[in-house]
C-alpha positions as CSV (number, residue, x, y, z in Angstrom):
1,X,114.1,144.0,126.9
2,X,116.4,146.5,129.1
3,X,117.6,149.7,128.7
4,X,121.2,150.0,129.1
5,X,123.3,153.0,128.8
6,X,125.6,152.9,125.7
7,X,129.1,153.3,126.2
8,X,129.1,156.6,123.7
9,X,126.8,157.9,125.2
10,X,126.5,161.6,126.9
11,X,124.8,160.0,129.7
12,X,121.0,160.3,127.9
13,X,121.3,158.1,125.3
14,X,120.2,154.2,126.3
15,X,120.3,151.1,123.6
16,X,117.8,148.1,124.3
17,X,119.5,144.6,125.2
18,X,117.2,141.8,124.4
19,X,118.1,138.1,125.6
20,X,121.1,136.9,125.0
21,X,121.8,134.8,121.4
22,X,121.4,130.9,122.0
23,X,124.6,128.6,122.3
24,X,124.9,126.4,119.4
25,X,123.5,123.4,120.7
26,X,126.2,121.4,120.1
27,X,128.5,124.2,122.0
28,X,125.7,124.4,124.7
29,X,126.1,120.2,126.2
30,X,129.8,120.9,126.4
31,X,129.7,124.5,128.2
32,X,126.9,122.2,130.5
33,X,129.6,119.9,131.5
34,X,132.4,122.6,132.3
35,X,130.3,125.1,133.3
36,X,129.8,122.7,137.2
37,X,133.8,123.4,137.3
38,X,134.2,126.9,135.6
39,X,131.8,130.3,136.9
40,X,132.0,132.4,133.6
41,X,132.9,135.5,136.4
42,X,136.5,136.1,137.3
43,X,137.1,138.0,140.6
44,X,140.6,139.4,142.1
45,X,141.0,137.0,144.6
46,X,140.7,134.3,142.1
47,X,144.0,135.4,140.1
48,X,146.3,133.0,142.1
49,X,144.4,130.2,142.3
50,X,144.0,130.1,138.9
51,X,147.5,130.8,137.6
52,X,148.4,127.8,139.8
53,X,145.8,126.0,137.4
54,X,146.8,127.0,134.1
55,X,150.4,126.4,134.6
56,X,149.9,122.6,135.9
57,X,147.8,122.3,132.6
58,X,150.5,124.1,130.2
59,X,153.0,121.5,132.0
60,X,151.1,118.7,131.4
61,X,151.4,118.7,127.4
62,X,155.1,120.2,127.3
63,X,156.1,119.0,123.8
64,X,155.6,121.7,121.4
65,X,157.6,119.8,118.7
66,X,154.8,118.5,117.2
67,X,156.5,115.4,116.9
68,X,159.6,116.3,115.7
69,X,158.5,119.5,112.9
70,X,159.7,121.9,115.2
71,X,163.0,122.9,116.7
72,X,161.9,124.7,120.2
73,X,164.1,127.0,121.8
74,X,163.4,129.4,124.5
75,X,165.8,132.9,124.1
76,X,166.3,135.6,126.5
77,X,166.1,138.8,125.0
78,X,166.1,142.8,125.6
79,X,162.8,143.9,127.2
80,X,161.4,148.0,127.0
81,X,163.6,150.4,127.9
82,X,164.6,150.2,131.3
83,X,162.9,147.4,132.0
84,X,163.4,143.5,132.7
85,X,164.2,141.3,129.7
86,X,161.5,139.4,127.8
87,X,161.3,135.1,127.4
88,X,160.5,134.4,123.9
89,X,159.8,130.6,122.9
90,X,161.3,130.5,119.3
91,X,160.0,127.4,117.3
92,X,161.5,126.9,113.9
93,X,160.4,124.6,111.4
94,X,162.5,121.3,111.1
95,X,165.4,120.8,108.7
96,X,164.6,123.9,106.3
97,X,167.2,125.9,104.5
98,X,164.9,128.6,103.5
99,X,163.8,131.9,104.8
100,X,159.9,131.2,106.4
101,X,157.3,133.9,107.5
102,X,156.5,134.2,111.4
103,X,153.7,134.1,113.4
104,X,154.2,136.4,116.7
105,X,152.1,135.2,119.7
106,X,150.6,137.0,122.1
107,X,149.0,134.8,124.6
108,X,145.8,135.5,125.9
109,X,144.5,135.1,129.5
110,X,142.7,138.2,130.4
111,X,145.9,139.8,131.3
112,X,146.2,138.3,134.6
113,X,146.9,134.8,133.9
114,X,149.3,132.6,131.3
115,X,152.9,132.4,129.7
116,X,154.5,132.1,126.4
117,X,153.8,128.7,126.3
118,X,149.9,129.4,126.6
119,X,147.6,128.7,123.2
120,X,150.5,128.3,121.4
121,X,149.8,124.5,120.7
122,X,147.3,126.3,118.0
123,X,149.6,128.4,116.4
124,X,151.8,125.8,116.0
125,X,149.0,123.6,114.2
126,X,149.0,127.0,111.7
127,X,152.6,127.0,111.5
128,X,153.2,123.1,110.4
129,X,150.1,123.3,107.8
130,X,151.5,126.4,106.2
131,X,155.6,126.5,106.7
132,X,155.8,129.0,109.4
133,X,158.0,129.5,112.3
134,X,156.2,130.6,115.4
135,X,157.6,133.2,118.1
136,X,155.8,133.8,121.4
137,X,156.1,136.3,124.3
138,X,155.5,136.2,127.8
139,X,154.8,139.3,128.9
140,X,154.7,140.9,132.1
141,X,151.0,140.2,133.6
142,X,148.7,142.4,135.6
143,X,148.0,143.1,138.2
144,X,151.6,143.7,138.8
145,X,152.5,145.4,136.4
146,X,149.8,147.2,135.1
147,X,149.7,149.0,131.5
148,X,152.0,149.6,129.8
149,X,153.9,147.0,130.8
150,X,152.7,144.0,128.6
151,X,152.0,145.7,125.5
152,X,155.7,147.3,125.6
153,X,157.2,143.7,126.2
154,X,155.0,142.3,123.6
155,X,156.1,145.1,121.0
156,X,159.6,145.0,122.9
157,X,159.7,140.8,121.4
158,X,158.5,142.1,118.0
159,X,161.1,144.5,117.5
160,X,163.8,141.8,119.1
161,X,162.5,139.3,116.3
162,X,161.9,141.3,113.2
163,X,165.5,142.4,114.1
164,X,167.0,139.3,114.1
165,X,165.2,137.6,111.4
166,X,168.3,137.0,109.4
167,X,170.1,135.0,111.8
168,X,166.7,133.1,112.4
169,X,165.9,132.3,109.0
170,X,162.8,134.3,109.2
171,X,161.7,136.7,106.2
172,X,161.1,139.9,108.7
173,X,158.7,141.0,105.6
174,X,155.8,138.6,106.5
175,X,155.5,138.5,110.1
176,X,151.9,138.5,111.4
177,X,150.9,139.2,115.1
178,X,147.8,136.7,116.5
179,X,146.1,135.3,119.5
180,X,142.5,135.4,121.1
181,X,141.0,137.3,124.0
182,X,143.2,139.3,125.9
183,X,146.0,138.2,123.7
184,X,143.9,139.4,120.7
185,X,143.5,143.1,122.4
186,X,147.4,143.0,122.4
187,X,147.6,141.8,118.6
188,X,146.1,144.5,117.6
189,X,147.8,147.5,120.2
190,X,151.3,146.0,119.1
191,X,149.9,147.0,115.6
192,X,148.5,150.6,116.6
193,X,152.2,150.9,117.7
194,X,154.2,149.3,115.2
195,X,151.9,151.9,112.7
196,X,153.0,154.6,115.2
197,X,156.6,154.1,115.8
198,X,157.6,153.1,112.3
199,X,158.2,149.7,113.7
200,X,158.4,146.5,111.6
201,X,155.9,146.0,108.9
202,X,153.2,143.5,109.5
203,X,151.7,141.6,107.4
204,X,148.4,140.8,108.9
205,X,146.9,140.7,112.3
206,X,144.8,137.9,113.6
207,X,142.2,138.9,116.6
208,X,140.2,136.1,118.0
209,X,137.7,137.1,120.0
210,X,140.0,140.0,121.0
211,X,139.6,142.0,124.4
212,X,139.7,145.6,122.7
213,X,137.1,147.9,124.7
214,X,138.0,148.5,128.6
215,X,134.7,150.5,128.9
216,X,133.1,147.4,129.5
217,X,130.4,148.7,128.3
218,X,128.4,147.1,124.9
219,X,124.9,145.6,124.4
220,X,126.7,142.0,124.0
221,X,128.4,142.9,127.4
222,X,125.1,143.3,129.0
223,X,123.5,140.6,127.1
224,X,126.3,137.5,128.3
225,X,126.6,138.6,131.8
226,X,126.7,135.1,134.0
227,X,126.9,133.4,130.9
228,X,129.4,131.6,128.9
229,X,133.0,131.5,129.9
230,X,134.0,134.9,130.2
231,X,131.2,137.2,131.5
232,X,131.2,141.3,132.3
233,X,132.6,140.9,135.9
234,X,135.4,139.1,134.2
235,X,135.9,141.3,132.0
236,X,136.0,144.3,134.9
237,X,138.7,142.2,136.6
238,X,141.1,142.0,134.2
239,X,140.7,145.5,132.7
240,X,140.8,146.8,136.3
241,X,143.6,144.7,136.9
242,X,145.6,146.3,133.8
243,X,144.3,149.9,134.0
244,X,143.5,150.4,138.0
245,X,141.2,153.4,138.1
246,X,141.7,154.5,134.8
247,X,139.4,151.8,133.5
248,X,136.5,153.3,131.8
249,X,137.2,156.9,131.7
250,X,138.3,159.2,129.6
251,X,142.5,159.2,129.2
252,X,142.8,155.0,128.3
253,X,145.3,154.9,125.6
254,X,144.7,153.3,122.7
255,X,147.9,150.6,122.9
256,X,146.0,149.6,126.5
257,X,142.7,149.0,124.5
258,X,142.8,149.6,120.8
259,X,138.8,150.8,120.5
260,X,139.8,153.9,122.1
261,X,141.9,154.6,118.5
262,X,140.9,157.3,116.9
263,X,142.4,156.3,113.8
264,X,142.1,153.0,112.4
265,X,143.8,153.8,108.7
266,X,147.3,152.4,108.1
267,X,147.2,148.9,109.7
268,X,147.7,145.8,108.5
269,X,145.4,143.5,107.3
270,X,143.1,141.6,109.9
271,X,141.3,138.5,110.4
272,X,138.9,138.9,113.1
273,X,136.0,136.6,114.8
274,X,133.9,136.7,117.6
275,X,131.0,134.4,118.8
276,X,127.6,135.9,118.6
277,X,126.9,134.8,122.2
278,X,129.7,136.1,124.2
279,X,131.1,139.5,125.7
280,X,133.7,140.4,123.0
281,X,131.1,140.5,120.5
282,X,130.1,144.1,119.9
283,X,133.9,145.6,120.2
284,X,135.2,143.1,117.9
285,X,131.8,144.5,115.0
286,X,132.9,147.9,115.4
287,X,136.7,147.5,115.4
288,X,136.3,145.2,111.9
289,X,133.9,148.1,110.9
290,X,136.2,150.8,111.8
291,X,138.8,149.4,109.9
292,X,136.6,149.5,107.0
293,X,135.5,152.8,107.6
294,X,139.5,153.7,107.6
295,X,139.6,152.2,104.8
296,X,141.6,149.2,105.4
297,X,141.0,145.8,105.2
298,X,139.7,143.1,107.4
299,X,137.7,139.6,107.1
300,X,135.0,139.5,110.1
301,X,133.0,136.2,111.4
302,X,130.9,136.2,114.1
303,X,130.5,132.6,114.8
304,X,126.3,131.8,115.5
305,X,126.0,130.6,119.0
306,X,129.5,130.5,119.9
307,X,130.9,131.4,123.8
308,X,134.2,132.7,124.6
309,X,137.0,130.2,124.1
310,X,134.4,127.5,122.0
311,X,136.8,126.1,119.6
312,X,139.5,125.2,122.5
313,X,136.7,123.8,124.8
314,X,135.0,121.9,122.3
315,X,137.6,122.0,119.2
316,X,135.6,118.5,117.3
317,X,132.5,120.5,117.1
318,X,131.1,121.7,114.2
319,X,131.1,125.5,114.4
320,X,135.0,125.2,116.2
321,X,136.1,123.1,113.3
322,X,134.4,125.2,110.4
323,X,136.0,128.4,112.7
324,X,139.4,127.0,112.7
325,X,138.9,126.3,109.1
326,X,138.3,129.8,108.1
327,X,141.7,131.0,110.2
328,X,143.5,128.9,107.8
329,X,142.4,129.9,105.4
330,X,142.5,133.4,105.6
331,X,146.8,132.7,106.5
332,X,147.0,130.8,103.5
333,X,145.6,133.8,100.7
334,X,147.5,135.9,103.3
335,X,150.7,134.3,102.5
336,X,150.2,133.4,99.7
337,X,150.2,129.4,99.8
C-alpha cells in the first residue's frame, strides 16, 4: 500500500491507497480489446484529434428518431448574458396531445470534447420507455472558453426550456437534468444554481459517474491511474482545461465543480452511480453522502468492477444492463409511472 496525501488535508494528513478494485471480468475482455486503440490518459495536444473522432462517430448514427417516436428539431436560442446563443436539439415525443416531463442533457466529454448530439442516443432510450421529451445543450467547450462558460450555457438552455414549456408541450414542473462524466459534474452545478438563483424547479438530477471534484485528488484517483478509460492525467487535462491555474486551489466555485459546495441542502433529488474501479469513484461517495448529510435525498450504486464509461463500451454485459436497469427505474418512481 501507498501513502497519498488526502485532498482535505492540511498537508500532514496521508490516507493509504491499496490496489486498485478488479474489473468485472466480463467488463475486463472488452476494456482488453479497446484498450490497444484507447490510452485511458488524455493529454492537451490530444483535444483535436479527438474531437475530429467523436464527431465522425456522432455522424455516423444521425437518426435520433428512434424510428419514427420522436419529432427532432434543432432550435437556436438566447445564451448567458452577453454571450453567443446556445444550439438546443429539442426531441418531442410523436403524435402526443399531452403535456410530458423533460429530460435536460448535458453531454459529457470531459469538457473538451462532444456536442448536443453526444450520449443522447441513451436519453432518448429513457425518454421512449417512460413518455418523455428530451432537450440537450451544446455548450461552449474548454479549452476555449474556460469556466464559466459551459455551466452558464447549460443553465442559460434550462432557463430557455422551462420558459417555454407551454409552447413545447412540456410540463416545466417535472424537468430533470442528467448525463455522465463531465456532463454529470454539470448536472449537478446547473442544480447548485438553479437552488441559487431561484431558477426552475427540478425534479431530480441524474449523475453518472459525474466529474465533481477538480482537486484531482481522492484515493480512487490514485488507485485507477493508467487504468480504465479515464485515468488521473485525464482527469488533470480537462479540469485544467476548464479552470487554467485555478485548478486545485483554493477559490474554484462550486457551479465549476460542485464538491467544492458548502452546502448540499435544498437540491433535488438524485440518482447517482459510479464504478468501483474508476477515477470518479470517491467524489461521486461523498457527494451522495453529503447530500444525505444535508439532508436531502439521493439513491447511490457503485457498480463492482465497473471502469468509466462501462455500460456504453460494453452495454450487453451484465453489470451495464443491470446498471441501466436501475436508471430506469429510479425515472420511473421519480415520475411516477
Amino acid at each position: 500500500m501507498t501513502a497519498v496525501p488526502s485532498a482535505s488535508s492540511t498537508g500532514n494528513e496521508q490516507f493509504r491507497v491499496g490496489p486498485p478494485p478488479p474489473f468485472d471480468p466480463e467488463l475486463a475482455a472488452a476494456l482488453e480489446v479497446v484498450s490497444e486503440q484507447m490510452s485511458p490518459a488524455l493529454y492537451p495536444g490530444m483535444i483535436p484529434a479527438l474531437r475530429e473522432e467523436m464527431a465522425a462517430w456522432e455522424g455516423a448514427d444521425s437518426d435520433l428518431t428512434m424510428d419514427g417516436a420522436f419529432e427532432v428539431e434543432d432550435r437556436t436560442v438566447p445564451g448567458p448574458r452577453g454571450a453567443p446563443d446556445i444550439s438546443l436539439l429539442v426531441c418531442r415525443p410523436t403524435g402526443t396531445d399531452v403535456t410530458v416531463p423533460v429530460v435536460y442533457h448535458t453531454h459529457g466529454g470531459g469538457m473538451v470534447v462532444g456536442d448536443r448530439r453526444s450520449g443522447v442516443a441513451e436519453i432518448l432510450g429513457w425518454a421512449s420507455e417512460l413518455g418523455t421529451a428530451v432537450v440537450s445543450v451544446e455548450y461552449r467547450l474548454a479549452p476555449e472558453n474556460p469556466h464559466p462558460a459551459p455551466v452558464e450555457d447549460c443553465y442559460a438552455g434550462l432557463v430557455w426550456t422551462a420558459g417555454h414549456a407551454a409552447e413545447l408541450g412540456f410540463d416545466a414542473g417535472r424537468i430533470v437534468v442528467a448525463d455522465g462524466s463531465a456532463g454529470g459534474g454539470l448536472a449537478a452545478a446547473v442544480g447548485l444554481l438553479a437552488r441559487d438563483r431561484g431558477g426552475p424547479a427540478l425534479l431530480g438530477q441524474v449523475l453518472l459517474c459525474p466529474m465533481l471534484d477538480d482537486r484531482n485528488d481522492t484515493p480512487s484517483s490514485h488507485q485507477m491511474a493508467g487504468l480504465g478509460l479515464w485515468d488521473r492525467t485525464a482527469n488533470d487535462t480537462g479540469w485544467t482545461a476548464l479552470l487554467g491555474d485555478a485548478r486545485g486551489g483554493p477559490d474554484v466555485s462550486p457551479y465549476a465543480a460542485p464538491a467544492r459546495a458548502g452546502d448540499l441542502s435544498g437540491l433535488p433529488p438524485a440518482f447517482i452511480d459510479v464504478g468501483s474501479a474508476e477515477t470518479f469513484r470517491d467524489e461521486a461517495v461523498a457527494y451522495a453522502t453529503r447530500m444525505w448529510q444535508a439532508g436531502g435525498r439521493a439513491e447511490l450504486h457503485v457498480w463492482p468492477g465497473g471502469f468509466h464509461g462501462y455500460d456504453q463500451l460494453a452495454p450487453q454485459a451484465a453489470l451495464s444492463q443491470d446498471t441501466k436497469a436501475a436508471r430506469l427505474r429510479w425515472l420511473r418512481r421519480l415520475l411516477g409511472n
